[in-house]
C-alpha positions as CSV (number, residue, x, y, z in Angstrom):
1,X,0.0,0.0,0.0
2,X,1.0,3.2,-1.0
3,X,0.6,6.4,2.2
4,X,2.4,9.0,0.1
5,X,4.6,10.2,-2.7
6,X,6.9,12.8,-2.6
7,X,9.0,14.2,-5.5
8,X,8.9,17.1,-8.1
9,X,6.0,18.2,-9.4
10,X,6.4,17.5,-13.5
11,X,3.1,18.2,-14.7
12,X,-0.3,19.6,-13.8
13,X,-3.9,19.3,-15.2
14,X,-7.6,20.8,-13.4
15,X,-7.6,16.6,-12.9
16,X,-4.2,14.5,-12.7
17,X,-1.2,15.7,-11.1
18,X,2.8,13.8,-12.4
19,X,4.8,13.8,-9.3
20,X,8.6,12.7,-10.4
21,X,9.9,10.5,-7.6
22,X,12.9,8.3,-8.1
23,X,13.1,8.5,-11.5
24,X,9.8,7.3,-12.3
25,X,6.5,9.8,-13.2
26,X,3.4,9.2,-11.3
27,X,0.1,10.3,-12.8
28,X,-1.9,10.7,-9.7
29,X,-6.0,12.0,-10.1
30,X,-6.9,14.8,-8.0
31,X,-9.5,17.0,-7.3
32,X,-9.9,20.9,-8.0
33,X,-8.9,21.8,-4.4
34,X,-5.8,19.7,-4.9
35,X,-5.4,21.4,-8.1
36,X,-5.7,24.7,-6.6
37,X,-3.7,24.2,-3.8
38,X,-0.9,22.7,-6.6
39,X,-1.0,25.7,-9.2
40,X,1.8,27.3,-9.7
41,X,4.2,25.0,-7.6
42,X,5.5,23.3,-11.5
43,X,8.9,21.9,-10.4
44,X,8.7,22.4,-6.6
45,X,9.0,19.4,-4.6
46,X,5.3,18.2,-3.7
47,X,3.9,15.4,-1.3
48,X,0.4,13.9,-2.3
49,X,-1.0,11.4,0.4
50,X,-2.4,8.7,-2.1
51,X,-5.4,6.2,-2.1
52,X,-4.6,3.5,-4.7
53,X,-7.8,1.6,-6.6
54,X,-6.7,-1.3,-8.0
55,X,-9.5,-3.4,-10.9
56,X,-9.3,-5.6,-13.0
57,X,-8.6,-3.5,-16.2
58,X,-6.7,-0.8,-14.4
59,X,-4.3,0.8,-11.7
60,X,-5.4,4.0,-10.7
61,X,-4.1,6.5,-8.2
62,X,-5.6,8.9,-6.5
63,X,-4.4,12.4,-4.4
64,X,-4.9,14.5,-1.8
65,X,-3.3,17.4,-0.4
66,X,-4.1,16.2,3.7
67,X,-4.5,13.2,5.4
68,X,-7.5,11.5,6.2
């Protein structure tokens, strides 16, 4: 299970977020508030807490500014 990912923030959109950690890009979904809280932070280092959905047909993840 995934708590949180921290790295440099790549890339952002009103609804995914890339958080560069370790070499490897994370597209992480978020929500406007998230987004708004993100904006203008483009290459800053950034910590998402993460809830990760796993199916059948995909891996998704999804952030959050706080905790809980």
């Amino acid at each position: 299970m995934i708590e949180y990912i921290k790295g440099n923030l790549a890339d952002l959109t009103p609804t995914y977020a890339v958080i560069e950690a370790a070499g490897v890009g994370y597209a992480i979904h978020i929500a406007l508030p998230t987004y708004s809280a993100l904006a203008g932070k483009e290459n800053a280092e950034t910590k998402l807490y993460v809830t990760e959905i796993i199916r059948e047909d995909a891996h998704e993840l999804f952030g959050f500014g706080t905790k809980g």
